[in-house]
KEKEVO-844057 format. One line per field, with one value per residue: residue in three letters; x, y, z of N, C-alpha, C in turn. Coordinates in steps of 0.02 Angstrom, whole numbers. Last residue first. Layout:
KEKEVO-844057
resn	[ALA/...]
n_x	[X/...]
n_y	[Y/...]
n_z	[Z/...]
ca_x	[X/...]
ca_y	[Y/...]
ca_z	[Z/...]
c_x	[X/...]
c_y	[Y/...]
c_z	[Z/...]
***
This chain:
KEKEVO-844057
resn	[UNK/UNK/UNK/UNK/UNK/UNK/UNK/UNK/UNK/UNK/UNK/UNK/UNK/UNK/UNK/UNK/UNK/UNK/UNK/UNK/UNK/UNK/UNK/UNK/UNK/UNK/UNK/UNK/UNK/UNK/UNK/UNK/UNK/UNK/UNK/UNK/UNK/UNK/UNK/UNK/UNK/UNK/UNK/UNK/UNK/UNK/UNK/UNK/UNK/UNK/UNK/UNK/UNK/UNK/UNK/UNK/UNK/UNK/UNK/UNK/UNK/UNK/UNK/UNK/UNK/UNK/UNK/UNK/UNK/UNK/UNK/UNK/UNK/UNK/UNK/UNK/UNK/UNK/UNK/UNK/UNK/UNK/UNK/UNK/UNK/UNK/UNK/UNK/UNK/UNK/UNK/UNK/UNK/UNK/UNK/UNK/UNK/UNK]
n_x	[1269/1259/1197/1061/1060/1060/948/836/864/825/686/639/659/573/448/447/465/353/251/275/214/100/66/92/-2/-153/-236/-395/-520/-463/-376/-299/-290/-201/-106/-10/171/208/206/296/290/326/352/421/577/664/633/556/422/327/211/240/192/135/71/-60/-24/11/-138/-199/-166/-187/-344/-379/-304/-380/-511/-510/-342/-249/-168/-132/-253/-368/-346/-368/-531/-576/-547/-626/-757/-778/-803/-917/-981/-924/-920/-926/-880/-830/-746/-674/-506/-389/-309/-305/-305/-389]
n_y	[-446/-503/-438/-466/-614/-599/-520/-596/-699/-654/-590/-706/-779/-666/-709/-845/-793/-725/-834/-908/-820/-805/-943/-936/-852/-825/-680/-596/-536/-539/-619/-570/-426/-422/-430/-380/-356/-225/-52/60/177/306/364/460/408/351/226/207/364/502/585/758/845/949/919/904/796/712/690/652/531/457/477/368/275/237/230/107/26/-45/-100/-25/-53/3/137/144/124/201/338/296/313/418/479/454/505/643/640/701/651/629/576/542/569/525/514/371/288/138]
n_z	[-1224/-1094/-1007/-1064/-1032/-891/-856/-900/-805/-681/-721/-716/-589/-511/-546/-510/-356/-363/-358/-249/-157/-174/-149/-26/41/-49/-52/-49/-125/-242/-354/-456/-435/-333/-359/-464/-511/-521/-525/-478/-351/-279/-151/-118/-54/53/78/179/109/139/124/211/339/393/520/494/398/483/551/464/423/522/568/456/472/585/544/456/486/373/260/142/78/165/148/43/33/139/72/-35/23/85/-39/-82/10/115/301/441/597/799/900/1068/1112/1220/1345/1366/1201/1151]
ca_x	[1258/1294/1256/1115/1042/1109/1013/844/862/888/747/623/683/653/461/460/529/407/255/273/289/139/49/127/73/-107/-192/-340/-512/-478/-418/-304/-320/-286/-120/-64/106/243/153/294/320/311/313/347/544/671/684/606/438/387/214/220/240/171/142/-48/-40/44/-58/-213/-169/-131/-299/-380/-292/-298/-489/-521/-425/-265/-183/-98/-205/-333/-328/-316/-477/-586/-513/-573/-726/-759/-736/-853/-986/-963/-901/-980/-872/-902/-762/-722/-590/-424/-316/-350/-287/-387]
ca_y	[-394/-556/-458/-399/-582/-642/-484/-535/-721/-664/-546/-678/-793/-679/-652/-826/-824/-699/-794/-928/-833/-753/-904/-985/-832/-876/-716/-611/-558/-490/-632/-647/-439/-411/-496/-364/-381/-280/-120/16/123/303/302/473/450/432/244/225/300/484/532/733/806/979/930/949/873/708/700/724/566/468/486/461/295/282/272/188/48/6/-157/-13/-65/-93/115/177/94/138/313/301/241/373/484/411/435/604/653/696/684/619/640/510/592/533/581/412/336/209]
ca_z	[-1285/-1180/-997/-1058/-1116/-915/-848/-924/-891/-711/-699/-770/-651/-510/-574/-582/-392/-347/-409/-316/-158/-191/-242/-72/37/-5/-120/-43/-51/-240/-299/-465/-491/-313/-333/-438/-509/-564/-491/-537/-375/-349/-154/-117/-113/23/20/197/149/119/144/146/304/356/526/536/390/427/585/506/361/544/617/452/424/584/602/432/499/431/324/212/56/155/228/44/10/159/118/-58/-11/131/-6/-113/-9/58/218/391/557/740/865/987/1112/1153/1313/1396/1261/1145]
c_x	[1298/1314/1304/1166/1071/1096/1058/908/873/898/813/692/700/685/538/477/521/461/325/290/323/217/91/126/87/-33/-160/-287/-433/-478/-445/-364/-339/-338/-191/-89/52/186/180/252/289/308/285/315/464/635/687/672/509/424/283/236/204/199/182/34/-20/24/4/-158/-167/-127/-220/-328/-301/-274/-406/-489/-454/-321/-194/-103/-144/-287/-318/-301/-393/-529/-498/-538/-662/-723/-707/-793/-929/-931/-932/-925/-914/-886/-804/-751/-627/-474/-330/-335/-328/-357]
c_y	[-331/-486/-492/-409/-516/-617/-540/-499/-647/-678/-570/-642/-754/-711/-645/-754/-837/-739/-747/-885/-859/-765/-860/-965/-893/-851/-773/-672/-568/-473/-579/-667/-529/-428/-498/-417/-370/-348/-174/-47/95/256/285/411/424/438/319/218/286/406/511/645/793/936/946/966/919/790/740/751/649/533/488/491/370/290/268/239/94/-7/-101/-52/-57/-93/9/123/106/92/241/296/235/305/444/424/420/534/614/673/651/646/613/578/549/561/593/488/370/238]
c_z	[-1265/-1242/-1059/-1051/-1114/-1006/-875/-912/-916/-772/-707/-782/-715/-561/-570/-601/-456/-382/-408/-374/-250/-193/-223/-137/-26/-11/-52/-63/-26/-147/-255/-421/-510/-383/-325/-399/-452/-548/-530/-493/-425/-389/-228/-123/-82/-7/12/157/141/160/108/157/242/301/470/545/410/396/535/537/418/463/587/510/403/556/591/486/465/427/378/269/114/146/208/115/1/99/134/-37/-37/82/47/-89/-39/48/168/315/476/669/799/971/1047/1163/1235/1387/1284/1208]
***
């Protein structure tokens, strides 16, 4: 922490902390800068815009949290990528015919 922080104390309900606490995994944050940076983002007006230009509207193509919930071995995820790549090329080689 900088030496021009402060610890600041604050109250919220139960399920809000849980919503943070789950916003902030998904991001690999803390609670603390997850709030810390949501205040920032306010205070300035922004809206969360990542570095495609848009809001972040993305299509979940797979879930990894749904196989393991703790977490997935890079190798499954890799794994899974290149069927999902297959898929994708089989699907543009059948467009490509028609």
């Amino acid at each position: 922490m900088s030496k021009n922080s402060k610890v600041i104390n604050i109250t919220l309900p139960d399920d809000l902390v849980k919503q943070v606490d789950k916003a902030a995994k998904v991001e690999f944050a803390t609670r603390s800068d997850y709030i810390r940076e949501s205040l920032v983002r306010r205070l300035k007006g922004q809206r969360v815009i990542d570095e495609w230009g848009d809001e972040g509207n993305w299509e979940t193509v797979v879930d990894f949290r749904e196989i393991n919930p703790e977490g997935v071995p890079a190798e499954e995820v890799l794994a899974a990528l290149k069927r999902l790549d297959k898929v994708d090329e089989q699907s543009r080689k059948t467009a490509s015919k028609t």
